[in-house]
Phi, psi and omega in degrees: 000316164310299192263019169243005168257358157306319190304297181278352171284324172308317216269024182258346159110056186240140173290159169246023137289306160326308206271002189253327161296282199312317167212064174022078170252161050060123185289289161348298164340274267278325156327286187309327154317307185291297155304358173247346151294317172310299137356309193252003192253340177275324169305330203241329203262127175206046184255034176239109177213158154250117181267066201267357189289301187257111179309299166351291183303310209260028165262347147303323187284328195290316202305329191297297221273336176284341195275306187304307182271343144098014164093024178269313172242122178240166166107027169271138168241001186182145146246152196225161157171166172275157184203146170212144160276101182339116188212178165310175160258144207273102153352144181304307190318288200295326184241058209347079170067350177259059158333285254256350190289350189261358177261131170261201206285305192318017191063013161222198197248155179175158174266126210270152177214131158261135184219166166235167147211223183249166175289347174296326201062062181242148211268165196250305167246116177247154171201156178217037157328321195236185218243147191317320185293347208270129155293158204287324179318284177311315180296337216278279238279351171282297184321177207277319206290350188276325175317301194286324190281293137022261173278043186023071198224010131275128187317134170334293202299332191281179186190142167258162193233125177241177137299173192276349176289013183226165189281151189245107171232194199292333175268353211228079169304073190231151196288136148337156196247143189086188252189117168079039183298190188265120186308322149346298198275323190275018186261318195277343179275353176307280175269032164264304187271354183295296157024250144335301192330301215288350178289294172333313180261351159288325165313291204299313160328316173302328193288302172345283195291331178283324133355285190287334178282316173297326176301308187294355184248000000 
């Protein structure tokens, strides 16, 4: 119980000097807690899929998202984007000497997560592969959907909904760029981002929940 509210605190963005006072660990600890619960919770926990496998599923998927657009735009199965989470800056010891892969652009140091989900904002896929610093465009091309879609192994109707920090192809969905569009383009970004959106409020959700637990504990 002790190393997974180390975990979640961590992941609330609590120094880990607090968190090395508050449930009397070891400052050194509070790393090492911290990647073995993450570790063992990606091991044990496995209701996060993308069923790019099954029409059937992702045509469940498809239904969240046409429900949002009222049926203007279809064939979205997942929305996606990154996020990191806000911590101390991590000692050389804990992060063999690449300090600096953990500070991102937004200025501070933090653990980066690419995730999709469904229009419920239920997450479909997560991954934590790349380092708080890795921009989301590059960080994209690691996580599996990128793989999938790649090696054409999602169906043609579908499409995934990105932000303009990711690349636009016929399944990889991101709005036009600029400024004074064309009612078309600025029609399609329209329901792009009603979409989109839902990546947002599942981050939040999650921050939410990680919230409510660290105040209750």
């Amino acid at each position: 119980m002790i190393q997974l509210a180390v975990c979640l605190r961590m992941l609330a963005g609590g120094s880990y000097l607090d968190i090395s006072f508050g449930y009397d660990v070891g400052h050194s600890s509070v790393y090492t807690i911290f990647k073995k619960v993450l570790e063992a919770i990606d091991k044990r926990v496995d209701n996060i899929k993308f069923p790019y496998k099954s029409e059937e599923e992702l045509k469940k998927l498809e239904e969240t998202f046409a429900k949002i657009s009222r049926g203007a735009m279809r064939g979205t199965v997942a929305a996606g984007d990154g996020i990191v989470f806000r911590t101390t800056k991590p000692s050389v010891a804990d992060v063999d000497g690449n300090v600096r892969s953990f500070y991102c652009r937004k200025g501070f140091y933090g653990h980066a997560l690419q995730a999709f989900c469904d229009g419920n904002c239920k997450f479909v896929h997560i991954s934590q592969k790349v380092c708080a610093s890795t921009h989301d465009g590059t960080a994209y091309v690691v996580p599996g959907i990128s793989n999938i879609i790649e090696q054409e192994k999602l169906p043609t109707w579908a499409h995934i909904v990105l932000d303009e920090a990711y690349k636009c192809t016929e399944q990889e969905l991101s709005p036009w760029k600029g400024k004074n569009l064309s009612p078309e383009k600025d029609t399609f970004n329209y329901y792009l981002s009603l979409h989109r959106q839902v990546i947002e409020r599942a981050f939040g959700l999650l921050l939410a929940q990680l919230l409510e637990f660290v105040a209750s504990s």
